[in-house]
C-alpha positions in Angstrom: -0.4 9.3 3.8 2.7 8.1 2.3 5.6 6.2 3.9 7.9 9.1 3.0 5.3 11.1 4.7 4.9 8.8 7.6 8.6 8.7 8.4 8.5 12.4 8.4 5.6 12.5 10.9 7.6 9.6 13.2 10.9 12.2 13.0 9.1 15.1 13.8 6.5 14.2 16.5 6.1 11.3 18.7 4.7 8.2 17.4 0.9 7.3 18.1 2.5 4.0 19.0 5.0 4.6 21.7 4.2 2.6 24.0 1.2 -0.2 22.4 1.9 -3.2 23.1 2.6 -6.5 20.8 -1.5 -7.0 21.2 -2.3 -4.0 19.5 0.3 -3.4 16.6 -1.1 -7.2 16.0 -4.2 -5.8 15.5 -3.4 -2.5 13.7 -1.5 -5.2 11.1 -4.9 -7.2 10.5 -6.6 -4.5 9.9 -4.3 -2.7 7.2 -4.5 -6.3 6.1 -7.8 -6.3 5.8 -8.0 -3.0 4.3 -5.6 -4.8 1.4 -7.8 -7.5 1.1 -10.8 -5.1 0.1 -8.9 -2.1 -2.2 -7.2 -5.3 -4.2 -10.6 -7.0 -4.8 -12.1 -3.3 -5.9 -8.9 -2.9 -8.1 -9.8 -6.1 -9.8 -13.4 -5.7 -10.1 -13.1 -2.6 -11.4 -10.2 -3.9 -14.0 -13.3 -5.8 -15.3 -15.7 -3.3 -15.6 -13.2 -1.5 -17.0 -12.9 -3.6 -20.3 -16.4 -3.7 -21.1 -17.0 0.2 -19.9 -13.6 1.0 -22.8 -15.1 -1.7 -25.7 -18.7 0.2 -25.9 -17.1 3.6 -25.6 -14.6 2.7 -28.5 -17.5 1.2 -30.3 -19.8 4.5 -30.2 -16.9 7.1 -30.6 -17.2 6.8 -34.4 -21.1 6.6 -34.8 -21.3 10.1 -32.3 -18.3 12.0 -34.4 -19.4 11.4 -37.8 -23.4 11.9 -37.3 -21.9 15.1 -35.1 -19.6 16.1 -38.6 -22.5 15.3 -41.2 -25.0 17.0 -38.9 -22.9 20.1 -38.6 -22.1 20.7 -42.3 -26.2 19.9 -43.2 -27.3 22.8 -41.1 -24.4 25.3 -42.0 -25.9 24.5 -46.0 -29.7 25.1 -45.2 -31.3 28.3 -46.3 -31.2 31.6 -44.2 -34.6 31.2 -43.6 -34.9 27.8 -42.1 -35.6 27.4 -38.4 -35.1 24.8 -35.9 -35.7 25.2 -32.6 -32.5 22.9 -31.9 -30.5 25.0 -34.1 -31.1 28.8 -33.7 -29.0 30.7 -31.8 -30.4 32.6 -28.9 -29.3 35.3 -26.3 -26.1 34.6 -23.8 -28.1 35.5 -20.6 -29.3 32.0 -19.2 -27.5 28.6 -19.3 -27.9 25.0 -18.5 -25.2 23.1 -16.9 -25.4 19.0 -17.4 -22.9 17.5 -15.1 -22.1 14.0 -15.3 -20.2 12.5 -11.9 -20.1 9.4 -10.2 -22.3 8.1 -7.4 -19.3 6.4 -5.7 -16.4 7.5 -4.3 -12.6 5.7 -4.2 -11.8 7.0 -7.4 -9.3 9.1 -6.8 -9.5 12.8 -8.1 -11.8 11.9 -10.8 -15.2 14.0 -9.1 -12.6 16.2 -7.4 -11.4 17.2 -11.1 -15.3 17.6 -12.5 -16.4 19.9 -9.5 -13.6 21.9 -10.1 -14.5 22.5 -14.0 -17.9 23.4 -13.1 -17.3 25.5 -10.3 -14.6 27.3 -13.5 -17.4 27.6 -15.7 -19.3 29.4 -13.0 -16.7 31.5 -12.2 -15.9 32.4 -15.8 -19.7 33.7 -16.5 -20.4 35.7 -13.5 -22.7 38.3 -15.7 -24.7 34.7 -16.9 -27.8 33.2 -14.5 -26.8 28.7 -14.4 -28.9 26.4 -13.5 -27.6 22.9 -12.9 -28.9 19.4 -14.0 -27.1 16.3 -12.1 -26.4 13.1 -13.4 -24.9 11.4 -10.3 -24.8 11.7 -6.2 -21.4 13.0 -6.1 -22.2 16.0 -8.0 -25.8 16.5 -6.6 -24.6 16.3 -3.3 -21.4 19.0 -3.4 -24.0 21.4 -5.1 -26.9 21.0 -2.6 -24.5 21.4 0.2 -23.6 25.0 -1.6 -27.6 25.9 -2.3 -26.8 26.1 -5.9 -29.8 25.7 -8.1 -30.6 22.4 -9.1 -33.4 21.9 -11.6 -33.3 18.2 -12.4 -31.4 15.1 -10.6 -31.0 11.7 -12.0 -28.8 9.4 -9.3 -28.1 5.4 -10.5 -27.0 5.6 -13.7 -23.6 5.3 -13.6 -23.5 3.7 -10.3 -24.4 0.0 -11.6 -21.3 0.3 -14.1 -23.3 -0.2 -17.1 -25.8 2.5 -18.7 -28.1 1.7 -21.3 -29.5 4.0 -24.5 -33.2 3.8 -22.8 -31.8 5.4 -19.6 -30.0 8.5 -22.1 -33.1 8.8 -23.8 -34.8 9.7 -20.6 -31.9 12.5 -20.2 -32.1 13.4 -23.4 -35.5 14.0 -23.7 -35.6 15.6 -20.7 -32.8 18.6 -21.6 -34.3 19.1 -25.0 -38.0 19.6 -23.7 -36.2 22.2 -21.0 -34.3 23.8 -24.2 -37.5 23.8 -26.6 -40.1 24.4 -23.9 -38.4 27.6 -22.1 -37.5 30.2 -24.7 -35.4 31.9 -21.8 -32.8 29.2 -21.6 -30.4 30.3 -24.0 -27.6 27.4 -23.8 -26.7 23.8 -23.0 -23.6 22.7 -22.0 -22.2 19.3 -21.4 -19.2 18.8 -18.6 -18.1 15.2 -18.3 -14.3 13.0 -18.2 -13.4 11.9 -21.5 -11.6 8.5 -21.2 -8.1 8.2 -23.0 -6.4 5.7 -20.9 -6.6 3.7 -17.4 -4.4 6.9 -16.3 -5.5 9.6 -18.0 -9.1 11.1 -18.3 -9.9 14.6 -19.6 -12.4 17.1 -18.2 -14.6 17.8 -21.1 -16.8 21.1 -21.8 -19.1 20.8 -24.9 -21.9 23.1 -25.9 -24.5 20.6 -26.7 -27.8 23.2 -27.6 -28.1 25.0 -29.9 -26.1 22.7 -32.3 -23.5 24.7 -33.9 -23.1 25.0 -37.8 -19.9 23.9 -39.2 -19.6 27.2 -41.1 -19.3 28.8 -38.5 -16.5 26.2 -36.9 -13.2 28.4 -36.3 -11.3 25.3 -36.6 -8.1 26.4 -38.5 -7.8 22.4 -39.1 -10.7 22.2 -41.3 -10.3 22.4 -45.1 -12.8 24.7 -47.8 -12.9 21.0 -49.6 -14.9 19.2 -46.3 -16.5 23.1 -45.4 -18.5 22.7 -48.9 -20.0 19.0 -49.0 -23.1 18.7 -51.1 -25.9 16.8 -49.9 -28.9 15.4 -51.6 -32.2 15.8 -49.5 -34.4 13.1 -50.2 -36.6 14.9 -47.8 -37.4 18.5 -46.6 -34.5 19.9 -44.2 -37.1 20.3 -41.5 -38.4 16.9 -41.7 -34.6 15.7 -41.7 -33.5 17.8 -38.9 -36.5 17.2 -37.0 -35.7 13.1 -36.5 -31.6 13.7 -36.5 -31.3 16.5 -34.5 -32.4 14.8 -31.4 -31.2 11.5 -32.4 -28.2 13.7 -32.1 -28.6 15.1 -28.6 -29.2 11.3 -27.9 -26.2 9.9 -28.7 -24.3 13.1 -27.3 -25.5 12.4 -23.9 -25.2 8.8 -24.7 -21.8 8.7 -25.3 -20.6 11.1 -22.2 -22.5 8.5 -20.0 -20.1 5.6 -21.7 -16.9 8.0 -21.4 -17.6 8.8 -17.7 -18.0 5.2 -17.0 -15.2 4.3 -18.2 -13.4 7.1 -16.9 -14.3 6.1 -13.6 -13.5 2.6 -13.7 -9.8 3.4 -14.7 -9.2 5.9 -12.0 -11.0 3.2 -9.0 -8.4 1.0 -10.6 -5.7 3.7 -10.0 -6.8 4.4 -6.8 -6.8 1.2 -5.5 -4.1 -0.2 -7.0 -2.6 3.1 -5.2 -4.3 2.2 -1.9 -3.2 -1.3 -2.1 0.8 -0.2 -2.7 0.3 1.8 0.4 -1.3 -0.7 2.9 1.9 -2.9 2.0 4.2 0.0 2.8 1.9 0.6 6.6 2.0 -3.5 6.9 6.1 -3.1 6.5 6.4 0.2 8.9 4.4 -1.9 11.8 5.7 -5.1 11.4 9.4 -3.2 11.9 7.9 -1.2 14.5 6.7 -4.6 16.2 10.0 -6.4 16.0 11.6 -3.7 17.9 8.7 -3.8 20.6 9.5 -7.6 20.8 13.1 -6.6 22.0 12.3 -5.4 25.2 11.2 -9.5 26.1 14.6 -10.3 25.9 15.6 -7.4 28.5 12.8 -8.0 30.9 14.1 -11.8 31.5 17.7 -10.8 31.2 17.2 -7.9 34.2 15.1 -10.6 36.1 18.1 -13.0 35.7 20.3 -10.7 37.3 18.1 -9.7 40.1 17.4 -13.1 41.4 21.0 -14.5 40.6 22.6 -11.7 42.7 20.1 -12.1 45.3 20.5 -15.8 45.2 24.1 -15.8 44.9 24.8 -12.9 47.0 22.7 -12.6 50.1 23.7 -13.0 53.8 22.1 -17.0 53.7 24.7 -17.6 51.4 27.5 -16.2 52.8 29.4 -19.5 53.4 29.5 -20.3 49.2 31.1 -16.4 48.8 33.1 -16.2 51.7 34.5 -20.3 52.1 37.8 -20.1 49.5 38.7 -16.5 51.7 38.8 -19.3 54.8 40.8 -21.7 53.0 43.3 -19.4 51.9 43.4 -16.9 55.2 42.7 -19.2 58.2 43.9 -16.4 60.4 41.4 -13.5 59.1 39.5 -11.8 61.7 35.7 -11.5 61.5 35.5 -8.1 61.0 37.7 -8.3 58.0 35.5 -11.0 56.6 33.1 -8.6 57.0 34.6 -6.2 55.0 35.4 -8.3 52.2 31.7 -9.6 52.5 30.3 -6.1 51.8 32.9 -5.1 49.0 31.7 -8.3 47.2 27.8 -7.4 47.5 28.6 -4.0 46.3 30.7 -5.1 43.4 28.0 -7.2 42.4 25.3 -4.6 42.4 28.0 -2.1 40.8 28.2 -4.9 38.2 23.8 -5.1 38.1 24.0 -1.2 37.3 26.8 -1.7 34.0 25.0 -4.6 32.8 21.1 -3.2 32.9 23.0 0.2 31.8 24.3 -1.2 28.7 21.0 -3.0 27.7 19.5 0.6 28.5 21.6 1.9 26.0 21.2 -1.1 23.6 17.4 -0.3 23.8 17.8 3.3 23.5 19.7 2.6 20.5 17.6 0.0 18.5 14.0 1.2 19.6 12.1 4.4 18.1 10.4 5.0 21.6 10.3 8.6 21.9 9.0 8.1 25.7 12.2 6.1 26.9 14.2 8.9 25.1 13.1 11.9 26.7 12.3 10.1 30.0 15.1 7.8 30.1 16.4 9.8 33.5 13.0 8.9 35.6 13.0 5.5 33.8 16.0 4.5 35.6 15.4 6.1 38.4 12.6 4.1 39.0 14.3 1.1 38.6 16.7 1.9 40.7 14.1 2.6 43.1 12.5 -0.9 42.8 15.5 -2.5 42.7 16.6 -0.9 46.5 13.1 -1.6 47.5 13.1 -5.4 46.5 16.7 -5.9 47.7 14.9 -4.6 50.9 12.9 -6.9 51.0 14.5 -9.4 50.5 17.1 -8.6 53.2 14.6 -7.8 55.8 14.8 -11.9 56.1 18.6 -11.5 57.1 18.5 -11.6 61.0 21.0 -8.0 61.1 17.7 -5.4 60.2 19.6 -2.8 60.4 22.8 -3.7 58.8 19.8 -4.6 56.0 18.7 -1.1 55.9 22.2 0.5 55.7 22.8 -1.6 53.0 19.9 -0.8 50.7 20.0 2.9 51.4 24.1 2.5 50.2 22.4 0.7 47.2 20.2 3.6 46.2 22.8 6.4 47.1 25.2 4.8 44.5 22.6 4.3 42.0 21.3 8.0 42.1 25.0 9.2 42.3 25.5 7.0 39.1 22.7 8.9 37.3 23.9 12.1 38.3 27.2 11.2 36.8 25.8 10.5 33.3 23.3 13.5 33.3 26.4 15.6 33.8 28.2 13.8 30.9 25.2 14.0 28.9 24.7 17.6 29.4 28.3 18.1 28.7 28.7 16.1 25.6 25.2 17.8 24.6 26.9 21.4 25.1 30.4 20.5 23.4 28.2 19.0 20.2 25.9 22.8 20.1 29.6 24.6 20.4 30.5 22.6 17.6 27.8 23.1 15.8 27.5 26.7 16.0 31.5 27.1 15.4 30.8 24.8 12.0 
């Protein structure tokens, strides 16, 4: 998924990591990390397979095109009469479908893009009986999953990176024995991924038996002059065609081998270099999403601060430090004034406790992503409201006056809950104002 995508995910649903901790976005970062590590060490491995895979093919591209031309024009010159079982045309009832995949994956849509071209060629001749040769697990595997009929399989050739002639020979030998053996197999054909760049392979379907005669080429591109080449036989046709017709199926099946290695190589480069770009992206969402985790340290300490200061600062065994300048400069007032003045300064200060952890609510509701904190933000700081009464209970069950104690803390909770009342109703307000303005707009 893409970091477009991901941000579009985050705004519409929550986050799978609301509420992790440091400990495990840590964790999720070495992994993606990790993950780098690998696709950039595929992407470069395969950028050297990738050179060699591209000299060979541009190497055997001329050889397999010209024997292909001069081939083609000898057979569309023989006599009417000659016969080759490599060359005459049969019926259109039975075919033979060589597909050439990988036998690894991470490589991006280039087996996605073969499967789909063979499945096409199935679905364009339904009236036609196909059988199916594999050259690689990828396409073996999708068509034994389907039951389709698989005749031959050969896995490990293009697996290693590298193929070698002896290993097309096998394969070649093997489809022209089928083709020349069973009289009822009426066509070849050859589906494969012709490279043209790292970025660009194209899905190639090539009739490879019987070889077709170059009169007979429809190609509106070729000229009578190269249509009516004379040859000088220095042997029969048949003994001629008998050694270059299979030479020709050889380096036919030869050269898609080189192409699809090659093809593969650039699109595992692609992919990876793809995958790499987009661990980065994942490494830069979670480290932001980890900084703003780290924030709530700072409020945890900040909120204990306050606790114990105003417990400190403000409890009945500390009366004399709040309540000594009052004595200096009113000698005269009466006890139960002090005690009045006493109480207004304890509820002041917690008055004061509820704006301060209110705004670093807010601050953090502002500045985190936490989709928990903002749809539960009410019973969040009710809770802490809660604990706060119950530890300023505690802590003035150690003031001789228990009751007074009590009376205080349950003073302490009214005000807090009748401060959260207050801002659902201003919430709910503002909420209802903004929808009226909305819909007017």
């Amino acid at each position: 998924m893409s970091p477009p995508e991901l941000e579009r995910a985050g705004r519409d649903k929550p986050c799978p990591y609301t509420m992790a901790n440091l400990l495990d976005i840590r964790r999720r970062i070495k992994s993606v990390k990790n993950t780098q590590q690998i696709t950039k060490a595929m992407k470069m491995v395969s950028a050297a397979k990738l050179k060699r895979a591209s000299d060979r093919v541009v190497n055997a591209r001329p050889f397999a095109n010209k024997m292909g031309d001069v081939l083609g024009e000898l057979s569309g010159q023989t006599a009417e009469d000659f016969h080759h079982p490599l060359l005459d045309m049969r019926g259109d009832q039975r075919y033979l479908l060589v597909l050439v995949t990988a036998d690894k994956g991470l490589c991006g849509a280039f087996n996605t893009n073969l499967l789909k071209a063979a499945q096409n060629f199935v679905k364009e001749h339904p009236e036609q009986s196909i059988d199916l040769l594999a050259i690689g697990r990828k396409g073996r595997d999708f068509f034994r999953r389907r039951r389709a009929e698989i005749v031959g399989e050969y896995v490990g050739l293009t697996g290693k990176g590298r193929v070698e002639f002896a290993e097309a020979l096998e394969v070649a030998h093997d489809v022209i024995k089928r083709f020349t053996e069973d009289e009822t197999l009426d066509k070849v054909f050859l589906i494969y991924n012709e490279f043209k760049s790292v970025l660009t392979q194209r899905t190639t379907v090539q009739q490879l038996l019987p070889i077709s005669h170059a009169a007979d080429s429809d190609d509106p591109g070729a000229t009578p002059a190269e249509e009516m080449k004379d040859y000088i036989y220095e042997q029969t046709p048949a003994e001629i065609f008998s050694r270059l017709l299979p030479r020709l199926v050889e380096t036919q099946i030869f050269r898609a081998l080189l192409e699809s290695i090659a093809s593969e190589q650039g699109a595992r480069m692609t992919a990876m270099d793809s995958a790499s770009k987009n661990a980065g992206d994942l490494i830069s969402s979670l480290t932001l999403n980890m900084n703003r985790v780290r924030q709530y340290g700072p409020l945890v300490v900040w909120a204990a601060l306050i606790f114990i200061g105003s417990s400190s600062v403000l409890s009945g065994s500390n009366t004399s430090v709040v309540l000594r300048p009052v004595l200096w400069l009113f000698p005269l007032t009466s006890e139960a004034t002090l005690a009045l003045i006493h109480f207004l300064i304890r509820k002041a200060g917690h008055l004061t406790e509820y704006a301060i952890l209110g705004l670093l609510a807010a601050r953090a509701f502002r500045t985190s992503a936490r989709e928990f904190l903002r749809t539960r933000w009410f019973w969040v700081s009710l809770l802490l409201v809660v604990v706060y009464s119950l530890s300023d209970e505690f802590h003035q069950s150690f003031v001789p006056s228990r009751t007074a104690s009590i009376y205080d803390s349950m003073i302490d909770s009214v005000g807090g809950l009748a401060a959260l009342i207050l801002l659902v109703r201003q919430r709910v307000r503002t909420g209802s104002g903004s929808d009226r303005i909305t819909e007017s707009a």
